[in-house]
Every structure is written in structure tokens, then in C-alpha cells.
N, C-alpha and C positions, 0 to 999 in steps of 0.2 A: 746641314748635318742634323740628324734625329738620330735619338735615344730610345730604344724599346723599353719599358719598365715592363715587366710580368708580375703582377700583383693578382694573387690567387687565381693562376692560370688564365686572365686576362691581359692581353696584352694593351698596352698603351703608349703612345710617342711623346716624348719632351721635345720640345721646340728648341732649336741651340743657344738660342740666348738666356736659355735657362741652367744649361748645365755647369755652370759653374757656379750656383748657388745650390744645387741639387744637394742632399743632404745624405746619408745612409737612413735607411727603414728606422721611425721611432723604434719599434719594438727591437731593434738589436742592441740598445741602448739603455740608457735611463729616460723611461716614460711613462705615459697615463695608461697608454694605452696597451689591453694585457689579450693576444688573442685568445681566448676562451671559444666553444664552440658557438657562442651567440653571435659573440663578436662576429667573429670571421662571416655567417651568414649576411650578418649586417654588413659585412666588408664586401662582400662580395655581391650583393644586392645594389650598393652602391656605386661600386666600380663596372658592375654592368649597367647601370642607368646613366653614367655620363659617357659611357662608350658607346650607350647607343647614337646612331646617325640621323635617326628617324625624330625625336624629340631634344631640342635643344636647354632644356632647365630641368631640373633635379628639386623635388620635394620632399625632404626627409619629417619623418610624425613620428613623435615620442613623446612620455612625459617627462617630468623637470628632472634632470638629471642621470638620463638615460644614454649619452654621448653626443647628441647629434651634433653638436658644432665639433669634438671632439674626432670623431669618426673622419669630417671634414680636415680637417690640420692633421689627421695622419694621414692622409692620403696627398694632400699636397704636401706633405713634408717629402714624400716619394719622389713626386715630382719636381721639384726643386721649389714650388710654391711655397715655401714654412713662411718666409719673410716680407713682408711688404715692400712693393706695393703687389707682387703676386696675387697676395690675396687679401683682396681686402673685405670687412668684415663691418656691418653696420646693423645697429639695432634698431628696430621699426617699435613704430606706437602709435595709437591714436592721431597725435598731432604733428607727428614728424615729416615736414616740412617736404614736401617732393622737388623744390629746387633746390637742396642740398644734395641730393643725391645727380638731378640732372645738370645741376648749372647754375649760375648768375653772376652779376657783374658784382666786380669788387672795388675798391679802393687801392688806387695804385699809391705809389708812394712820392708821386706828382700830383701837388695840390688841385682839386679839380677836375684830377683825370679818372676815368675809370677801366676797367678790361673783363673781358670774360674769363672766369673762373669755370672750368667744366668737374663737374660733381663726378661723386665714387662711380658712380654705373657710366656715367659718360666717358670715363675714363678707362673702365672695364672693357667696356665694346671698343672703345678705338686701340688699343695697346694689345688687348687681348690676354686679359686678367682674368682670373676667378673672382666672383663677388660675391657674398652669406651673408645674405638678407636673415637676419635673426625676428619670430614671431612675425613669421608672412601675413598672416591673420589679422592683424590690428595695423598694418599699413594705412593709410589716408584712401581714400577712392581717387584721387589725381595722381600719384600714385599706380594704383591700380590701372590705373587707364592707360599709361606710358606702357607698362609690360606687356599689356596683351597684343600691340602690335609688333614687339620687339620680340613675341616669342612666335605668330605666325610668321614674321615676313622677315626676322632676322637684321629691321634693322630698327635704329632709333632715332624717333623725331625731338628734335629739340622746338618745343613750344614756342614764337615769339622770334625764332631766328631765320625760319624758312630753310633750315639745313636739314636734312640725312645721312645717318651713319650708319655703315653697315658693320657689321662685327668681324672683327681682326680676327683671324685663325685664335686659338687657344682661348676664346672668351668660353668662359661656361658661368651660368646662373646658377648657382641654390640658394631655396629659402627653406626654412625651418619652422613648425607649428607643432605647439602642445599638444598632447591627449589631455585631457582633465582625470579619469578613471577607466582603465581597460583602455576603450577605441574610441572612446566619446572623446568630444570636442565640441568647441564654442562654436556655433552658426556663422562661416566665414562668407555668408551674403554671396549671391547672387552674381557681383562683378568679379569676386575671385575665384568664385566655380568657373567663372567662363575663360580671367585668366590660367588659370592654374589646370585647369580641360588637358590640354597636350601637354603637361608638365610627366614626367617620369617620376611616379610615386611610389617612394621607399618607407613602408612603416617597422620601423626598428624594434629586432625583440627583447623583451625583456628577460635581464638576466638570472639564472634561477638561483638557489640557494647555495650550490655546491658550486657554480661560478662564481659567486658573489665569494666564497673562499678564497677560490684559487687566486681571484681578483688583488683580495689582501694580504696574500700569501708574497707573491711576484711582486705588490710594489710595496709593501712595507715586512720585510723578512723576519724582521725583529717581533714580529708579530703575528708568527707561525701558531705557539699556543695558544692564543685568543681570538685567531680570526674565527672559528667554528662558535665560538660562544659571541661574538659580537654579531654577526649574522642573523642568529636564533633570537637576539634580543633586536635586531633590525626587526624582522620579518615579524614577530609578536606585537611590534608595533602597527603593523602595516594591518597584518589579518588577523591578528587578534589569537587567543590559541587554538590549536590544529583540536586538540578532542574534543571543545565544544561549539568552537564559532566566534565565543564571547571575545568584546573587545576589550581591550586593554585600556583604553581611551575614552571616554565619551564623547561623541561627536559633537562639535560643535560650527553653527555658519562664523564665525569671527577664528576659528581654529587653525595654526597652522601646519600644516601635515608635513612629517617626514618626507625625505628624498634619501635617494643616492647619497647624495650629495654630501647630507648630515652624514655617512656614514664613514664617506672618505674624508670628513673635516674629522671626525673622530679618529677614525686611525690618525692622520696626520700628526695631532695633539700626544697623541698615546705612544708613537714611534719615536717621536723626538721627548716625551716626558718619563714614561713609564718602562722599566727594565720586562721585556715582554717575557722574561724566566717568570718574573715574579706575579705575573698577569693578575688577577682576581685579590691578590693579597693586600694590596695598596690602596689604600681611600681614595688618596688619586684618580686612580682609573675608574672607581664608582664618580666620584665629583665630575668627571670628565664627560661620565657617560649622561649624566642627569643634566648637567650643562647644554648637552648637544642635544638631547631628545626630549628636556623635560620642563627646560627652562621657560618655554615661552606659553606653560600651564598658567590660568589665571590666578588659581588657590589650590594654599596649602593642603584644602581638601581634595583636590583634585592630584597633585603632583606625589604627595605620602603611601598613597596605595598604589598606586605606579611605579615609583621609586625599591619600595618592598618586593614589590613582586619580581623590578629587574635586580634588584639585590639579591633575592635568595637565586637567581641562577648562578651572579658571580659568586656565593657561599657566602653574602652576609645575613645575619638571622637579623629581624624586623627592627631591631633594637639599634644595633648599629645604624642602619640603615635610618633612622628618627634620630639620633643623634647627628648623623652627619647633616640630615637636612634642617632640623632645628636644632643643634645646641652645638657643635663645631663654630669653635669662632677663630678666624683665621690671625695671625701674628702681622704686625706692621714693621717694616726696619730701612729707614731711610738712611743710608750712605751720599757719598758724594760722586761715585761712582754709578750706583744702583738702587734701585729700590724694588725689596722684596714685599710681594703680599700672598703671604700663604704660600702656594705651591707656585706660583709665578714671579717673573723678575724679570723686569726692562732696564733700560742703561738710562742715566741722567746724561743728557746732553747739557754742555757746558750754558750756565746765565751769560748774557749777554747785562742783563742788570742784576745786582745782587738783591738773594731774597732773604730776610731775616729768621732765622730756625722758627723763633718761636713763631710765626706766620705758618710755618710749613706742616706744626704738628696740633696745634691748639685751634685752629680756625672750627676743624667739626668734633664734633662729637664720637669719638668711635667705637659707636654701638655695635652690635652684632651685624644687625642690617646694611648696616653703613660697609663696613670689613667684607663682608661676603659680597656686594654690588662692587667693591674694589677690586676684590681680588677674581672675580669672575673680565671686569673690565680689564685686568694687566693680564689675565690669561689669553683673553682677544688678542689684544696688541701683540704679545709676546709672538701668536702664531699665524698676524697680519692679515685676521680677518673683522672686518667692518659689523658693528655692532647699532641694533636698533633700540634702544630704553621704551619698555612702555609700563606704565604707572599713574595711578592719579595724578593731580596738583599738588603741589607739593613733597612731592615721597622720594626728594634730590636728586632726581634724575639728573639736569642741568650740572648740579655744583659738585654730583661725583668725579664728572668728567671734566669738572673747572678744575676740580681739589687736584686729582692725577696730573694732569696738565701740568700747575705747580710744581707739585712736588716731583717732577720729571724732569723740568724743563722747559719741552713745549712748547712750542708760540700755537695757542688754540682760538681758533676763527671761530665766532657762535655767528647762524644767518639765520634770524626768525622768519620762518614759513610763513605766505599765508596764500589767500585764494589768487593775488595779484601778481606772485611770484613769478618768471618767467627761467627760461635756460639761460637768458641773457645776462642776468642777475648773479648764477648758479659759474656758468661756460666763460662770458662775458661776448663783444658784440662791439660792430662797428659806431664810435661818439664821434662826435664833435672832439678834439682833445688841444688841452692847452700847451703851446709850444716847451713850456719849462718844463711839463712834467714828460717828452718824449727825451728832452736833454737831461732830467735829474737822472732818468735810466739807464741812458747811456754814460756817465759819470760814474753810475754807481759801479757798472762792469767793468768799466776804466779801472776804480780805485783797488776793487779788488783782483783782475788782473795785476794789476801794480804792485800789490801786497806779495803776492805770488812769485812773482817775479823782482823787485827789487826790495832794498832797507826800508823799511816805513822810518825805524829812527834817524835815519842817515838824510833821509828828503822829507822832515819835514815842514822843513822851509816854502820846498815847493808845494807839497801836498795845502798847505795851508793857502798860497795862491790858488791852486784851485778851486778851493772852497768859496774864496773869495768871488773871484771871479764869479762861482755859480750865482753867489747870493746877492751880485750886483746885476745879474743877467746881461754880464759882457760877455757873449756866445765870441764873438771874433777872439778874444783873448784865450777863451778855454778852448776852443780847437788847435789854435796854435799851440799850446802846453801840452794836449793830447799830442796831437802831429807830431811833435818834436820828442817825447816819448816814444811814438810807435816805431819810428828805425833801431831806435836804441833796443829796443826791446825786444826786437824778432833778433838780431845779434846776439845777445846776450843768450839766449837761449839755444841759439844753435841750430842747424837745420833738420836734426833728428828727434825732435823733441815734441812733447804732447802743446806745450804752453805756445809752440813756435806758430803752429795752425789757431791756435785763439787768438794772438796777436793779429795773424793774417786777417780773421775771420771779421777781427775789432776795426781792422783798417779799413775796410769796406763797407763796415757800419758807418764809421766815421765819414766816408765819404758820401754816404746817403743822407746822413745828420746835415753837412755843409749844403747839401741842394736842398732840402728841407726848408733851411731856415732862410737862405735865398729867397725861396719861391712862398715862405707865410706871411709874408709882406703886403702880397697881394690876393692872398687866398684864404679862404680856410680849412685848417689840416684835420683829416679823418682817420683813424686810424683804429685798429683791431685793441680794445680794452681789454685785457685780459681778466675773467671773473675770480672771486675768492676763493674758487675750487681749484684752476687752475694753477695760480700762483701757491696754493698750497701743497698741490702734486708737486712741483715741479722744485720747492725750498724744504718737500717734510714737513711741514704744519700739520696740525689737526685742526680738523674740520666738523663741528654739529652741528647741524640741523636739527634746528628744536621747530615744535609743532608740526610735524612733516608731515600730519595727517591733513593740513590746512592746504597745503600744495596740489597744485594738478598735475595732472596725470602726466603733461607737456612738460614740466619741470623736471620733474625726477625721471624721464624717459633718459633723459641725457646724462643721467651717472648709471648707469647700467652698468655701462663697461668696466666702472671699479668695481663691479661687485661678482666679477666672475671671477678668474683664477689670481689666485696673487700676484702673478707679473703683469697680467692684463691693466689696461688704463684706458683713455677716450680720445677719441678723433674729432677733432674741431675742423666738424664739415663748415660750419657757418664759414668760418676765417677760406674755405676752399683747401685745407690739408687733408692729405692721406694717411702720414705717418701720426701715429698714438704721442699724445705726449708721454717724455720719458717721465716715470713714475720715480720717485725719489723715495727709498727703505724706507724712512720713518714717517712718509706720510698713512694717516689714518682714518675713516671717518666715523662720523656716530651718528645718529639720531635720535630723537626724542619724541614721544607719541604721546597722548594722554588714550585709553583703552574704547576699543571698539563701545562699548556699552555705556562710553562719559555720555553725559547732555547737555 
């Protein structure tokens, strides 16, 4: 059975085993995506290059925050593709490894043993998946070499195994590559001219001013009177002003330039803070705006005439505008609930140890500088976007995001960068691992399952054997206490229940635990270590990376994926997964730089 989709009078077929994930059209919805007349050109340029017969891969070119992976996910969302593993999605870099994407052997969970794990595109071609290769450009050359026989001859050679696969009906390729200014782009060498040769190439147009309205119009309503003036202040950024040329900015090689992207983090901020009646009237929405466009100016000489000039469109006269940026000093007010700084406010997550007030208020100093680095860092967090510090030695970059931590709550992870750093470090990666600490974890999910589910005060007779047990490393005893738990415990819950499948879920742990310890007797056990980012993703921790400028390019390629849209997260290709890990609300990250111009 096939589905015809007609997506701007293109017809297109879903395969049946899709149609029950098939979704309704984003845009009948709540979505990113706003058809404007760019769009749709871009929509439809699109959706004629993977309908074509004649070329099997699709390359979309734009600059940074012009839709292209976007454009991508609305269109599988048509097709029933929104949800993994339909589509899967992988960021390329420099260093990014070509046998996570084709393949390699893992670590089974029999000591000793190991099995083929087949990577994102190996799995794309046999299933018959979509796959968005993100910055095709900076792929590896091994890499590159795989694609270009998979996109003449349709199939793919697995290195090393002596096998061939030919691609499963529904597979389609796209990758994605930046423009730098206009049409330019980075010199993508030689071997990806010659893969990328028969790729179907879509270069996405840019959207004009009076779309860039409607854009904020359709998905932030609330912000009908501002979107024409936030635009004018976008686009003054971008080209400087219309009657004489002059830029608004001076250019600089260490500079980071505006996107899109800042403009829909700024709506974002202003939709959910700012009353859009009161648009221009509010400091807010100036602090908002200077935040998003102006913040990562090096000096105060540099950011004050910029600031003025975008103040007098929102109606502040130059005075205002110097006060807010030098003498506004924001208010501090720690509750046990919340804490307020300035114009923002995050929730106190309950101590697990108790902190002493006077700790929580007297530790720094709160200068002006101190208050406004705070309060611009709780306005991050408040709207779950990932935050980079850069500053000399010294100027508390580190201890502001210690101090909030604190007085939040918090369990904050610091990982000092440096040139040795690896993803492994970052991701985490197959050790050596010592039998107690694969049993302290399954324990740990035991107890709190059991929390969940039974009296702690009523069993703490038995919870206290447990304990025991673990810290004597009598494994036969604490499976039996498990064991004899787990029937009780799928009962007790009942057959319609969330906790009744975790139970289940525990029992099968449980019985991989018992052959585990069997079999490390005579073996040594290997196992997938999860890194500091991960286990922070996945419990809500924060996360900084101080010195990140000391880091390779190979390290930090692999947090990419936090850094796109707020529900986005990372795929632990190393481990051989498809699905993202689940990202946990309160997880957050930060970083820490010392300035392009230190020595």
C-alpha cells in the first residue's frame, strides 16, 4: 500500500510502513516553519531534487541559519519521516570518524565476545531511511571516499568485511554546506567536487525583509508591533544603513556576526518576557536586544555607539541607553523556591545537602559587574540556551557559573579543556570496567525504583541489607534481594501502569547482571563508560567547559547537537545508537574562553 503526498504540486509516495507514523503538514500546526514566498521556492526546489530519478543525493547551501536542516524535517515530517530512526541526522567535522557512520565491532555483553554494530548510513541504505549529513564540507576524506561509490553505483561497500549493500527503496542522502557571504564558501577540495558531481544541488534563498516579518508575525503573535522594528534593527546589523552604506559594526577577523538565528532567539526571549503592547517601552526588550546582538562586542567602546544608535529606533534617547548599559544594576533575591536576578528567574531545585545561607550570599562580592554577568547567565538558562563566557584571567567567568550553580541548586560538572581532550572524555567510550561499579549502577536503579514504588520507611530493614550486601561484594546475595523484589513489584503496580514496564525493563537488566558476573570470573568485562556530558544530559546537571579554546576541533564536534534547537541532544554513534539521548529540562551547558587576542 502507497500514500501519494502532493507537496507544492509535486507528487511523492510514502512507503506503508510509514504510514502510521506519518504526521499532518508542520505548517497546519505549531511550527518553525512559516511558508513565505522564499520558503516555498526553497520548498519546492527541494522537493523536486529528491523526486528526481536521475540523481540519488540532495545538497542543500545556505548560510548559518537559513533553514536547511529545517526545510529537511519539514518535509519528512510530510512523510511520516519526523521521528527516528526515519531520519537520522549526523554532524560531520574534521575528525569525525568514518566508522561510526559505516560500521564496527562492539562489545557484547559476553565477556570477550564482540559483534558488528552497522553505523547511521549503513543503516540508512539497508532499511531505507533518510540520512542529513550536516557541513558536508569538513567531512574526513575516508569518508568521502565511501559516498562517491554509493552515489554512482547505488551501493555500499563495507571496508574490511567483503560485503555489498545495495540501498533499500526509500533511502535518500542529503548533506548540508555553509555559504560564508552571498555564495562563497570554503574550498570543499577536490574529492568532494567529484563526490558531490551528480548530487542534485539546491542553493536556498535568502529571506527578505518583509518575510523576515511575516516570519515573526506567524510564529510569535504576541509580537505583531515589533516585528517590523526588530527586523530594521536585524538587517542594520547585517548591511549597515540603507542611505549611506556605513556599517554599524566594525569588522573585525575574531568577530562574531549575526544570524537568523539571533533573531529568532530574540523573538523567543521577548514572546515569552516582554508584553508585545508595550514593545519599545520596556528596558527589557532593549537589554534583550543588546544581549542577543551586542553582547559578544569586545568594549564598552565598541558596544555604547551601537547600543545608542539601536536604542534611538526603539525611542530611547542616548542617555537611557548609557545608563542601561553602564549604571543599571540589577536586584538579587534568593527564595527557597527561586531565584530572581533582575529580569529573570529559574526554580531552586531541592539540596540533596544542605547549604548555609550565609555561604549562598556573602561568598562574592556583588558589584555591578558581578549582578549583570548573573543576570544575563539566569536569563540564558531561563530560555535553555547554552552560553559561551569569554574574558580574561580572572574577570569570574568560572565562579559566576559556580556561584548560580549554588545558589540554584545544581549539581555543576567543570571539565578543564585542553589540546588532549578527546569526545571520549566529553561522549564517553568503550574501558576496561570494574565489576562493582557495572553492579553499584544497577543498585542504584533498583533503590530508586523501590523508592517509587514501595515504603522506604517501612523496608528499611531490608534496604539496609542491601547496602550491606553491596559493600561486602556478596553479588549472590544482592541478586537474590533484587529477584525477590522484582515479582512483588511488577504486582504491586498493576498491569496498566508506567512503573509496571520499568520493573519489567529492571528484570532483564537483572538477568544480564547474573550472566555478567558468571562469566567475569574468567574474563575481562568491557563496557560503554558513559562521559560527564552524557550522564549530565540525561540527570539535568550543568555542564562547563572552561578553556574550550584549548580543545580540538574533534572534541567539541561532538556536542554540536546540544547546540541547535532546544529539544535537540547527541547520538552516541561510538556506543553504535541511533536514537538521541533523552535530554533532561534542566540540563545546561556553558563554556569558558580566555579572548581571541590573550597570549
Amino acid at each position: 500500500v502507497l500514500l501519494v503526498v502532493s507537496i507544492e504540486g509535486i507528487h511523492l509516495t510514502v512507503p506503508s510502513h510509514l504510514l502510521e507514523s506519518r504526521t499532518l503538514p508542520p505548517h497546519y500546526g505549531n511550527s518553525s516553519f512559516v511558508m513565505v514566498p522564499s520558503a516555498r521556492h526553497n520548498l519546492q526546489s527541494f522537493v523536486l531534487a529528491i523526486s528526481s530519478q536521475q540523481k540519488s543525493a540532495v545538497l542543500l547551501e545556505g548560510p548559518v541559519g537559513s533553514g536547511k536542516s529545517l526545510l529537511v524535517q519539514h518535509v519528512a515530517s510530510m512523510l511520516g519521516r519526523s521521528h527516528h530512526p526515519f531520519l537520522l541526522t549526523v554532524q560531520l567535522g574534521g575528525h569525525t570518524d568514518g566508522k561510526a557512520l559505516i560500521g564496527m565491532y562492539q562489545c557484547s555483553d559476553k565477556p570477550g565476545e564482540f559483534y558488528w554494530q552497522p553505523g547511521a548510513l549503513t543503516e540508512a541504505v539497508m532499511k531505507g531511511y533518510w540520512i542529513l549529513l550536516e557541513d558536508i564540507d569538513c567531512a574526513p576524506p575516508d569518508l568521502i571516499s565511501v559516498l562517491v561509490p554509493l552515489m554512482e553505483t547505488g551501493r555500499l561497500t563495507i571496508p574490511g568485511r567483503a560485503s555489498t549493500l545495495t540501498a533499500a527503496p526509500g533511502f535518500q542522502l542529503i548533506a548540508t554546506q555553509r555559504t560564508l557571504s552571498g555564495s562563497s564558501y570554503r574550498d570543499p577540495g577536490s574529492q568532494l567536487r567529484q563526490a558531490t558531481a551528480r548530487w542534485s544541488r539546491v542553493v536556498l534563498s535568502t529571506l527578505t525583509s518583509d518575510e523576515l516579518v511575516q516570519v515573526i508575525v506567524m510564529r510569535f503573535p504576541s509580537l505583531q508591533t515589533a516585528a517590523s522594528k526588530l527586523v530594521e534593527i536585524f538587517c542594520l546589523l547585517l548591511s549597515g544603513f540603507p542611505e549611506t552604506g556605513e556599517k554599524l559594526l566594525l569588522s573585525h577577523s575574531h568577530q562574531r556576526h549575526s544570524s537568523l538565528r539571533d533573531l529568532i532567539k530574540l523573538c523567543k526571549r521577548l514572546a515569552s518576557t516582554v508584553d508585545g503592547r508595550l514593545m519599545t517601552a520596556t528596558v527589557a526588550f532593549l537589554q534583550n536586544v543588546i544581549d542577543c546582538f551586542l553582547a559578544s562586542l569586545p568594549t564598552a567602546l565598541e558596544l555604547l555607539p551601537a547600543a545608542c544608535t539601536i536604542g534611538s529606533l526603539l525611542g530611547f534617547n542616548s542617555d537611557k541607553v548609557r545608563f542601561v548599559c553602564s549604571t543599571l544594576k540589577p536586584s538579587l533575591e534568593v527564595s527557597e523556591t527561586h531565584i530572581t536576578v533582575g529580569r529573570a528567574t529559574v526554580a531552586v531545585v531541592p539540596r540533596t545537602v544542605p547549604v548555609m545561607e550565609c555561604s549562598l550570599t556573602n561568598s562574592h562580592a556583588l558589584t555591578r559587574h558581578f549582578l549583570v554577568l548573573l543576570e544575563r547567565l539566569t536569563v540564558c538558562i531561563q530560555h535553555g540556551e547554552s552560553v559561551l563566557l569569554v574574558g580574561e584571567t580572572g574577570t569570574g567567568k568560572t565562579s559566576a557559573v559556580q556561584h548560580l550553580a549554588r545558589l540554584s541548586g545544581h549539581n555543576l560538572t567543570v571539565l578543564n579543556m585542553s589540546q588532549q581532550s578527546d569526545s571520549s572524555d566529553l561522549l564517553g567510550g568503550f574501558k576496561p570496567v570494574d565489576i562493582r561499579k557495572i553492579v553499584g549502577d544497577v543498585k542504584e536503579r533498583f533503590l530508586n525504583l523501590f523508592g517509587q514504588t514501595f515504603s522506604v520507611k517501612q523496608n528499611v530493614q531490608f534496604l539496609r541489607h542491601i547496602q550491606d550486601s553491596f559493600a561486602k561484594s556478596d553479588w549472590v546475595t544482592l541478586l537474590k534481594l533484587m529477584h525477590h523484589c522484582l515479582s512483588t513489584g511488577e504486582k504491586k503496580t498493576g498491569s496498566h501502569n508506567r512503573l509496571t514496564s520499568q520493573w519489567q525493563a529492571f528484570g532483564i537488566e537483572l538477568h544480564q547482571l547474573g550472566k555478567k558476573l558468571q562469566e567475569s570470573r574468567t574474563s575481562f568485562l568491557f563496557a560503554f563508560v558513559e562521559g560527564k556530558v552524557v550522564e549530565a544530559v540525561k540527570s539535568g546537571g550543568w555542564i562547563l567547559l572552561d578553556e574550550i579554546n584549548l580543545a580540538s576541533p574533534e572534541a567539541l564536534d561532538c556536542l554540536s547537537g546540544l547546540l541547535e534547537e532546544e529539544n535537540e541532544s547527541i547520538v552516541l554513534l561510538e556506543k553504535g545508537e541511533l536514537q538521541p539521548v533523552t535530554k533532561h529540562s534542566n540540563f545546561h551547558l556553558f563554556a569558558c574562553m580566555n579572548p581571541a587576542t590573550d597570549i
